[in-house]
C-alpha positions as CSV (number, residue, x, y, z in Angstrom):
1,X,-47.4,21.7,-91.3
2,X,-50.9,21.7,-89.4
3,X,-52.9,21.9,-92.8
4,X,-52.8,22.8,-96.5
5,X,-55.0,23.8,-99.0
6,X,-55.5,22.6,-102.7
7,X,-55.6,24.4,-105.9
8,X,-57.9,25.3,-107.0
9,X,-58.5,27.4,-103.8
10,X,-62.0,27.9,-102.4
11,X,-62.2,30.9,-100.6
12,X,-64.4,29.5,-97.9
13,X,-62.7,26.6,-97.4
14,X,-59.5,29.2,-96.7
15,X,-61.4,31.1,-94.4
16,X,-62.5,28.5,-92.4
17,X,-59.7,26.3,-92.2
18,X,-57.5,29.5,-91.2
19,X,-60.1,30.1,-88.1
20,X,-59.4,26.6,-87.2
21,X,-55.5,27.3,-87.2
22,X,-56.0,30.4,-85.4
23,X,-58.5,28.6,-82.7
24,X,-55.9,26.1,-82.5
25,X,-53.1,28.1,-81.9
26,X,-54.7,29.8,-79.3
27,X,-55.7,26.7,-77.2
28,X,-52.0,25.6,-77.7
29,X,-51.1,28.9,-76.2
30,X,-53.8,28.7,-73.0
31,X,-52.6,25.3,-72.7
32,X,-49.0,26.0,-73.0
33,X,-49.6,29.1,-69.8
34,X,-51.5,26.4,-68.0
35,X,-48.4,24.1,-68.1
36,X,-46.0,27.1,-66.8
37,X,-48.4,28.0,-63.9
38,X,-48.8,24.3,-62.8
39,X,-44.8,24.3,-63.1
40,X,-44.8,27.3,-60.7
41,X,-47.1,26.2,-58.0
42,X,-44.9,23.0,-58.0
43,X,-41.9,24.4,-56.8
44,X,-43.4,27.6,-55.1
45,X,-44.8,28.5,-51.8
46,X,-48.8,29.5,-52.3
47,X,-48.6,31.8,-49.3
48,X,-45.9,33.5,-49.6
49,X,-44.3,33.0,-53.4
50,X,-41.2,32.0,-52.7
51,X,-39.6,28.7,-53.6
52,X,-40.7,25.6,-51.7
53,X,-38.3,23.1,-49.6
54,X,-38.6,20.8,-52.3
55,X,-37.6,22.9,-54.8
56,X,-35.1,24.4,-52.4
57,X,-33.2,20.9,-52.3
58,X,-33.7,20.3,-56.4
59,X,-31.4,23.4,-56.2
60,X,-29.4,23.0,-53.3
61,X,-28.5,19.6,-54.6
62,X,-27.3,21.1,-58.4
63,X,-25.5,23.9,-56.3
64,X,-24.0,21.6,-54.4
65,X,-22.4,19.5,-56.9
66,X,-21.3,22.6,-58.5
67,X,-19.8,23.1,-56.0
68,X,-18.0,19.9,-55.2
69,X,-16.7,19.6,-59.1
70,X,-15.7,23.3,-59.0
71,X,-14.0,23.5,-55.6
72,X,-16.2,26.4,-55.3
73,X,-18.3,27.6,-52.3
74,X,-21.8,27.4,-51.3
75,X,-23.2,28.0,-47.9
76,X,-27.2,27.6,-46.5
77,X,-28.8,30.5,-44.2
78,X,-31.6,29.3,-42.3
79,X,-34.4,31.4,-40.4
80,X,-36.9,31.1,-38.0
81,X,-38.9,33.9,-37.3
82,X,-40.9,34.0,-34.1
83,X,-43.7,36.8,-33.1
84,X,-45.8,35.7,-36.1
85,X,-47.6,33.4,-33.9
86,X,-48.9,36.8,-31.3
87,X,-49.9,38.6,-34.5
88,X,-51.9,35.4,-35.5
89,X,-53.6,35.1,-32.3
90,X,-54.0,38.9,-31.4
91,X,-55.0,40.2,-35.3
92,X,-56.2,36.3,-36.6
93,X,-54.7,34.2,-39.5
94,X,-55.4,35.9,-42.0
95,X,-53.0,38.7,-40.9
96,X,-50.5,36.6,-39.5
97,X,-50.3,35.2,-43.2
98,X,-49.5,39.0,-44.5
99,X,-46.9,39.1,-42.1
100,X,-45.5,35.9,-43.1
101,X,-45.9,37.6,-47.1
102,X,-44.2,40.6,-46.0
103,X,-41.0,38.9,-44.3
104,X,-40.7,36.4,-47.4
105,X,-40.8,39.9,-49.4
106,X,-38.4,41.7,-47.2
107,X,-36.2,38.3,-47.8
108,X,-36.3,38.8,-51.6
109,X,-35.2,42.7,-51.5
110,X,-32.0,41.1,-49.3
111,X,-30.9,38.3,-51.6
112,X,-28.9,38.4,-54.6
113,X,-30.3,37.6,-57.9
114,X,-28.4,33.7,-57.7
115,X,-29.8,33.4,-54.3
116,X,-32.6,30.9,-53.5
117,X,-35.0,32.0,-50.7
118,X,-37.3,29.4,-50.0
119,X,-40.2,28.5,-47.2
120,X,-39.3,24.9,-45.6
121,X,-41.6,25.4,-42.6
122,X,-44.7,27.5,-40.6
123,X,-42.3,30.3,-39.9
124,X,-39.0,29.2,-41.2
125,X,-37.3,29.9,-44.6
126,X,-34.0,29.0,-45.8
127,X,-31.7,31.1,-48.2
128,X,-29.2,28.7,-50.4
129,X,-26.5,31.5,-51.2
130,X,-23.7,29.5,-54.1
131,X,-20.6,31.7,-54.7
132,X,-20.9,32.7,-50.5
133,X,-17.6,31.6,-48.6
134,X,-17.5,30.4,-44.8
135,X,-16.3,33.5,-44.2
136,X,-19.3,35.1,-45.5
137,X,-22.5,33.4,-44.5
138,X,-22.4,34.7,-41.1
139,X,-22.9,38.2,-42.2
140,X,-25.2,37.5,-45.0
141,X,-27.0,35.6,-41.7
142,X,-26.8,38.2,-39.8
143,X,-28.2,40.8,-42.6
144,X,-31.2,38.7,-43.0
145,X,-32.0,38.8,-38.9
146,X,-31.8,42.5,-38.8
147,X,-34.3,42.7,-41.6
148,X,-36.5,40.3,-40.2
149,X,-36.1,42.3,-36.5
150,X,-37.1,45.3,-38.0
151,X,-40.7,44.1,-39.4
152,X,-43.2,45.8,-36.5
153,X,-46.7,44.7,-37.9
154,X,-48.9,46.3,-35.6
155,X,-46.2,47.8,-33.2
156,X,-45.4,44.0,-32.2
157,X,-41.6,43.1,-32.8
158,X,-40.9,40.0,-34.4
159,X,-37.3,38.3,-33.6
160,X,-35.3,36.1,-36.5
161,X,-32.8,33.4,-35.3
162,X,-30.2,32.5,-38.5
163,X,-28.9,29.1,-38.4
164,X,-25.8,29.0,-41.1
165,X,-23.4,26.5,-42.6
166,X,-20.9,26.2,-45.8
167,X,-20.4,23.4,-48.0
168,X,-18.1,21.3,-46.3
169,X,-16.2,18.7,-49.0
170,X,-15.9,16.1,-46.2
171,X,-19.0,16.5,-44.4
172,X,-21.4,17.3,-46.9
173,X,-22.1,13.9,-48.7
174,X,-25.6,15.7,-49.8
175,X,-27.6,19.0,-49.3
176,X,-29.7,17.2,-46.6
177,X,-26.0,17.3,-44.7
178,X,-25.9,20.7,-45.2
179,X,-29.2,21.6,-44.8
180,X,-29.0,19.5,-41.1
181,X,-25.5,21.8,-39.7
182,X,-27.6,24.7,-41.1
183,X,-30.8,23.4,-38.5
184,X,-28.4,22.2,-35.6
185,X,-26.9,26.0,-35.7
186,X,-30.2,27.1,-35.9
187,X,-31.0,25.3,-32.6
188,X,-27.8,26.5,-31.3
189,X,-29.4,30.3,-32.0
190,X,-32.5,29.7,-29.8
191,X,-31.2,28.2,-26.8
């Protein structure tokens, strides 16, 4: 109960006490949207609007432990993009930004609706992928380079290196394990 009226009723008491309910119930609501976009911009990227890395590893980690009590599967794509940087410098930031927006978008389309796709650096994003076996990842890795190869901003190709790993019960004490085999076979990609 916000308010009550007593008899006998006054009818401009009524009428202004129910503009003060309504008032009210409108700031709650404003307030209440304020609170969900702060919420958003917490755990998304502002460029691009994907998840961030933080909120990637809140995930990763609940995933993860899914996956640990279940015996189930979960396995980590990782991406670097490179090219980005020529479009930058030939076209200027602003476009190299777009780019970066499109790729994330391209991402997105790929992914299933449990994936996570998330931004963890300039030009790299990460895709945490539960319910994906080892014997999976590597094409779901290798689906997410030949989307990211077939961007041409401005005629100028832009090449993806996928880095993958699965949840491994004895190696993976955490998702920052995981996330780590994900960046060493990342590195492995681009030398």
């Amino acid at each position: 109960v916000n308010d009550y009226v007593v008899k006998p009723v006054l009818e401009e008491e009524l009428i202004v006490r129910t503009r003060n309910l309504i008032i009210a119930n409108r700031l709650a609501n404003r307030v209440e949207a304020q609170h969900a976009r702060i919420k958003l911009l917490e755990s998304s990227d502002a460029l691009t609007g994907v998840f961030n890395r933080r909120m990637l590893f809140s995930l990763g980690e609940k995933y993860l432990a899914t996956a640990r009590r279940t015996q189930g599967v979960f396995s980590l794509v990782v991406v670097e993009i490179f090219g980005v940087d020529d479009v930058s410098a030939q076209y200027g930031i602003d476009v190299g930004d777009e780019v970066l927006s499109d790729c994330a978008r391209a991402m997105r389309q790929v992914a299933r609706s449990s994936d996570v796709v998330a931004r963890v650096g300039d030009t790299r994003f990460a895709v945490a992928l539960p319910y994906c076996a080892e014997a999976d990842v590597a094409g779901v890795g290798e689906r997410y380079r030949r989307v990211l190869g077939a961007q041409m901003p401005f005629g100028m190709p832009l090449h993806a290196c996928v880095g993958t790993a699965a949840f491994d019960m004895e190696h993976d004490g955490d998702f920052e394990c995981l996330f780590a085999r994900a960046l060493s076979a990342l590195a492995g990609c681009r030398s």
